[in-house]
C-alpha positions in Angstrom: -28.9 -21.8 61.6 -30.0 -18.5 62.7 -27.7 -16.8 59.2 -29.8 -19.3 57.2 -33.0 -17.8 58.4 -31.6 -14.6 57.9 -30.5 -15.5 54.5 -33.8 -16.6 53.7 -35.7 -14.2 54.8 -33.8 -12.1 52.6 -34.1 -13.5 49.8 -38.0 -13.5 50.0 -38.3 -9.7 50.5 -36.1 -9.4 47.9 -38.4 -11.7 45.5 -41.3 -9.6 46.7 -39.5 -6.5 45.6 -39.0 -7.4 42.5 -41.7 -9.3 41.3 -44.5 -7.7 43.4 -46.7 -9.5 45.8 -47.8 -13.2 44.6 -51.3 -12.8 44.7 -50.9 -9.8 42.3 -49.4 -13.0 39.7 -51.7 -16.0 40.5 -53.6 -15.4 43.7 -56.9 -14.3 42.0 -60.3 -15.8 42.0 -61.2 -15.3 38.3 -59.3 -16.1 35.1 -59.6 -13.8 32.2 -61.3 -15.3 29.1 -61.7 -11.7 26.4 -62.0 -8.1 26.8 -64.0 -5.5 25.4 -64.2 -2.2 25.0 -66.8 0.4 23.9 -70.5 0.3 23.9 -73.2 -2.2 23.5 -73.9 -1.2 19.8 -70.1 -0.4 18.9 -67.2 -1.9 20.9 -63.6 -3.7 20.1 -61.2 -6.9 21.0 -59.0 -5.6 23.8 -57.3 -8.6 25.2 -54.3 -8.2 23.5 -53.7 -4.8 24.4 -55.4 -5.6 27.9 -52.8 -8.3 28.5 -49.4 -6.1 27.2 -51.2 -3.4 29.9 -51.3 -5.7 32.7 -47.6 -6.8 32.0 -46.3 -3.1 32.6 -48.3 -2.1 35.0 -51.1 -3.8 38.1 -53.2 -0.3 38.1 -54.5 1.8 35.3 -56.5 4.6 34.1 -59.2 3.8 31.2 -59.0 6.3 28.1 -59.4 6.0 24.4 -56.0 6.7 24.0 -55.0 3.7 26.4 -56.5 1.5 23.8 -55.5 3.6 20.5 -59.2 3.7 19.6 -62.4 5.7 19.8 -65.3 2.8 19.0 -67.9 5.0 19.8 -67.5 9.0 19.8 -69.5 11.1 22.0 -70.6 8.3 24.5 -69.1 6.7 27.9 -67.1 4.0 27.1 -67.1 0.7 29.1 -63.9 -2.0 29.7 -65.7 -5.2 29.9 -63.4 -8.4 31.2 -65.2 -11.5 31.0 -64.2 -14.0 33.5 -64.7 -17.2 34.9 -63.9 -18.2 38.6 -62.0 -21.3 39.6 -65.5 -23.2 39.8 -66.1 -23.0 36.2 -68.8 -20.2 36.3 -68.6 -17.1 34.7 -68.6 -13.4 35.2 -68.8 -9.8 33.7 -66.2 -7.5 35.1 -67.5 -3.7 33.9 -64.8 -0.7 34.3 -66.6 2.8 33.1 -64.0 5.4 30.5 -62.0 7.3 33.4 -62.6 4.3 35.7 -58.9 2.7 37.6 -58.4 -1.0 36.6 -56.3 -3.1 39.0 -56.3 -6.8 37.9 -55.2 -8.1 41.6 -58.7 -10.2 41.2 -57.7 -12.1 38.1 -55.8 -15.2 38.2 -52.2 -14.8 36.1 -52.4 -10.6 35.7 -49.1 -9.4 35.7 -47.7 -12.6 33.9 -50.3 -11.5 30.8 -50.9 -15.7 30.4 -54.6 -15.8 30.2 -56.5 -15.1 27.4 -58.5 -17.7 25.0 -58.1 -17.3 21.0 -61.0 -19.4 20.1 -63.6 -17.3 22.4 -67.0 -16.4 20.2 -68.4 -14.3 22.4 -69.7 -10.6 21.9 -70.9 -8.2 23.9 -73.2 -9.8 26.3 -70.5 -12.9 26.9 -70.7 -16.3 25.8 -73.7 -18.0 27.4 -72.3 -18.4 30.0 -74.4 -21.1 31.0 -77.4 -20.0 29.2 -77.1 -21.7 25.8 -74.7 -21.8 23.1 -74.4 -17.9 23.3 -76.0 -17.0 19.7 -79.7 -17.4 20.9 -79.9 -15.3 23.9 -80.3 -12.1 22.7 -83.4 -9.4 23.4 -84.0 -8.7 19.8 -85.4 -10.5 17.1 -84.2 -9.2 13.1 -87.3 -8.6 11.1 -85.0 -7.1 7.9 -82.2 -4.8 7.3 -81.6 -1.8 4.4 -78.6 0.0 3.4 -78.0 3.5 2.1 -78.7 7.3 3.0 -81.7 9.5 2.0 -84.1 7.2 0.8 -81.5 5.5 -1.3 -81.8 2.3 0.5 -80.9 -1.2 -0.3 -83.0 -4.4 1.6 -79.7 -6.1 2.5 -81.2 -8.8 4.7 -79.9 -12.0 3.1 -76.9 -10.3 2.6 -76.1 -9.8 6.3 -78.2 -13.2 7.4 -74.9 -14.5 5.3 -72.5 -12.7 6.9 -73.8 -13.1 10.4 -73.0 -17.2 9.8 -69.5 -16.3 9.3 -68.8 -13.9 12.1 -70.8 -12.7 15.0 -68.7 -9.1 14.2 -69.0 -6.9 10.8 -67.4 -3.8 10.0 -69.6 -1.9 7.5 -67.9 -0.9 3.5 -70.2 -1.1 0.4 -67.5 -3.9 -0.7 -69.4 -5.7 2.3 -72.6 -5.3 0.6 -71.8 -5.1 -3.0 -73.1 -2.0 -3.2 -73.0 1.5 -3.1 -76.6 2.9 -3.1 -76.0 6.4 -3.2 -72.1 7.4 -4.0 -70.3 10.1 -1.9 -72.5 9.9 1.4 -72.4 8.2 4.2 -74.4 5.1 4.5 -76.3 3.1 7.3 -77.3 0.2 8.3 -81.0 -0.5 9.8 -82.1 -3.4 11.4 -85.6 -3.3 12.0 -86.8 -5.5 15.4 -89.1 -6.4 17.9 -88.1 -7.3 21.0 -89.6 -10.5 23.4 -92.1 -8.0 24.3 -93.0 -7.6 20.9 -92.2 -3.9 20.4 -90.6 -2.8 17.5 -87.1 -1.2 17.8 -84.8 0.4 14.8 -80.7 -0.4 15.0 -78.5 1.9 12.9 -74.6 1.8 12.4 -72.9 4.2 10.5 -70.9 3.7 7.3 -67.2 2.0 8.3 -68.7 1.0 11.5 -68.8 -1.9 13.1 -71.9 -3.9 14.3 -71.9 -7.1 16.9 -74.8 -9.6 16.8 -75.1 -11.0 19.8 -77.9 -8.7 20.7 -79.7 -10.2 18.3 -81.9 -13.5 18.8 -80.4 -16.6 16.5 -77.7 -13.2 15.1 -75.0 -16.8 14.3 -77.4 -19.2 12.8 -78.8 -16.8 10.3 -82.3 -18.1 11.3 -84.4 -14.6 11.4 -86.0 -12.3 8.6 -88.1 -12.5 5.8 -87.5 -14.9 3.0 -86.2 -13.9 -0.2 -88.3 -11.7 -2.1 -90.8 -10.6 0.9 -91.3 -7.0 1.6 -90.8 -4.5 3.7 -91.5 -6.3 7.3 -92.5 -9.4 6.2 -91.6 -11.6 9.4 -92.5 -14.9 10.3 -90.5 -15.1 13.3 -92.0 -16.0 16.5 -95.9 -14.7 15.3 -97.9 -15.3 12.3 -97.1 -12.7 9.4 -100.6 -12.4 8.3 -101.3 -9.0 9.1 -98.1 -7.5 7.8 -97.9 -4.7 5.1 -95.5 -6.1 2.2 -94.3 -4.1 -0.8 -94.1 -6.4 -3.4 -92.8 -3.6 -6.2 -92.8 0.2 -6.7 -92.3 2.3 -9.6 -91.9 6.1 -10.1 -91.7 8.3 -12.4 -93.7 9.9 -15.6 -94.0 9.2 -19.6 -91.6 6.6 -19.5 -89.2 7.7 -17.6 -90.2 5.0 -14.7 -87.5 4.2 -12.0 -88.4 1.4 -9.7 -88.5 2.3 -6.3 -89.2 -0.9 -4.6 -86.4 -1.3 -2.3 -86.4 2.2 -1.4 -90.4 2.3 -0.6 -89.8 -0.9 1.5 -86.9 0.9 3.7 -89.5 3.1 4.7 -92.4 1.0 5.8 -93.5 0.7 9.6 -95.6 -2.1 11.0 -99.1 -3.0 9.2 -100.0 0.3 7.5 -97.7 3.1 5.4 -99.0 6.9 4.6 -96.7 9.9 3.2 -96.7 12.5 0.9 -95.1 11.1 -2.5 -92.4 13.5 -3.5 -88.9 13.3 -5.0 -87.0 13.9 -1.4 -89.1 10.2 -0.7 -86.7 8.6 -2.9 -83.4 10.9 -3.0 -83.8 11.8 -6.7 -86.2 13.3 -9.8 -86.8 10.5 -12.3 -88.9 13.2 -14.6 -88.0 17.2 -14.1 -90.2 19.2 -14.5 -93.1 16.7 -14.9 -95.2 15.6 -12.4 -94.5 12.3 -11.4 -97.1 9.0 -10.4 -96.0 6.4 -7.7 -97.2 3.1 -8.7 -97.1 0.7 -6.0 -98.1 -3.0 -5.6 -98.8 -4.3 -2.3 -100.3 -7.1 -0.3 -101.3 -7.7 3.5 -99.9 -10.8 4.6 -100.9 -13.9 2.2 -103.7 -11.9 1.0 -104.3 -11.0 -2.7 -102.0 -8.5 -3.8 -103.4 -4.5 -4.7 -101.8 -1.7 -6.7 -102.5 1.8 -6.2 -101.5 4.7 -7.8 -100.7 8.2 -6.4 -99.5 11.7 -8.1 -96.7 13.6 -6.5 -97.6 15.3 -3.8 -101.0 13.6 -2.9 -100.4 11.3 0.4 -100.3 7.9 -0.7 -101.9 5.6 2.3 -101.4 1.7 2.6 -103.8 0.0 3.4 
């Protein structure tokens, strides 16, 4: 009797020798559903390569090289594990770039048998209890434009489509169908207001990749202007009656006119528009050495529409 105890006893330390302490396999309080990794505007799927980690190794250091990517240059990088306990509710697990991970909290670490393929969320989780998970962002999308030095694009039915396929986009001109000004970097604005009603501006550079689920409705598509409203139209969540709306722009002189619609409406603000009309306004010179005449039609909200025009270099003011 007493050799069997021996016996046994051996053959458990031996067990915990080799495959580490049990908890460190399925002791845990919290089941890994996804991993990120990167910032809140610019982050990446790390599960996979968060699961082959955890099968080497209980403990590591977080670097870019760790994951074999950079998502968001010059700025501290985060590891965020979403979780949920063995109640059913869920959790955020933060780790900061340089941060030590050890996964002796999560249910299954070591084995790397956790994980779930079908899981929608983005940055901000799920819902985790708070809704469907595509409504509960802080930002609501007024309208979006595309290009680089005033050679901008309204793209904002373009990306409402997009956003109904998948909550993540990685930016090209493919994506767009467009390449508004060739052999420069583009980006991406989203113009906003958040619940407080302030206005907030969202860029992401060309190649980039952007993640909706800061955005109010970002899945159902359900946010901007209609097609063919102007720049910050918005009838989402307050009446649009007072906004500034560009409903076309031309420039140019003696028939040389170029219209400048989309690239006057990139650059409106809120319920009133005033700078000095000059070629750097739209990227290009539509007339050398002529001087040029901004014609611009406008209207506030579901008022009558007005068109003024201004010379180059006289400040053009809307209203």
């Amino acid at each position: 009797m007493r050799r069997r105890h021996l016996t046994l006893a051996l053959g458990a330390a031996l067990a915990t020798a080799i495959t580490g302490p049990a908890w460190a396999q399925d002791d845990g309080e919290f089941v890994i559903l996804h991993a990120r990794y990167g910032t809140e505007n610019n982050h990446v799927d790390v599960t996979g390569r968060l699961r082959d980690l955890a099968r080497q190794d209980r403990r590591f250091r977080l670097t870019n090289d760790l994951f074999g990517v950079d998502p968001d240059p010059g700025r501290t990088k985060t590891l965020r594990i979403f979780a949920r306990d063995r109640s059913g509710r869920e959790r955020n697990f933060d780790f900061r770039e340089r941060d030590w991970v050890d996964g002796a909290q999560f249910v299954g670490w070591g084995g790397g048998n956790w994980g779930e393929s079908n899981w929608q969320g983005g940055w901000h989780g799920n819902g985790g209890g708070r809704g469907d998970g595509h409504d509960d962002g802080q930002y609501i999308i007024q309208y979006a434009t595309y290009g680089a030095s005033g050679r901008d694009v309204d793209v904002t039915d373009r990306l409402r489509d997009l956003a109904r396929r998948d909550q993540r986009v990685r930016l090209t001109n493919e994506l767009f169908g467009v390449d508004p000004y060739p052999g420069q970097t583009k980006i991406l604005r989203i113009f906003t207001r958040d619940r407080g009603d302030q206005e907030r501006v969202f860029e992401y550079s060309e190649y980039g990749t952007i993640d909706g689920n800061q955005f109010v409705g970002w899945g159902r598509g359900d946010w901007g202007r209609a097609r063919g409203g102007g720049g910050g139209e918005w009838n989402q969540g307050r009446p649009a009656g007072g906004r500034l709306v560009i409903e076309s722009a031309s420039y140019g002189a003696e028939g040389r006119w170029t219209d400048v619609t989309q690239a006057l409406r990139a650059q409106v603000r809120g319920d009133r528009f005033e700078t000095e009309v000059r070629n750097e306004l739209f990227g290009f010179d539509p007339a050398p050495g002529r001087r040029k005449l901004l014609s611009v039609t406008y209207r506030i909200g579901n008022q009558p529409p007005n068109t003024v025009r201004v010379s180059e270099r006289d400040t053009i003011r809307l209203p």
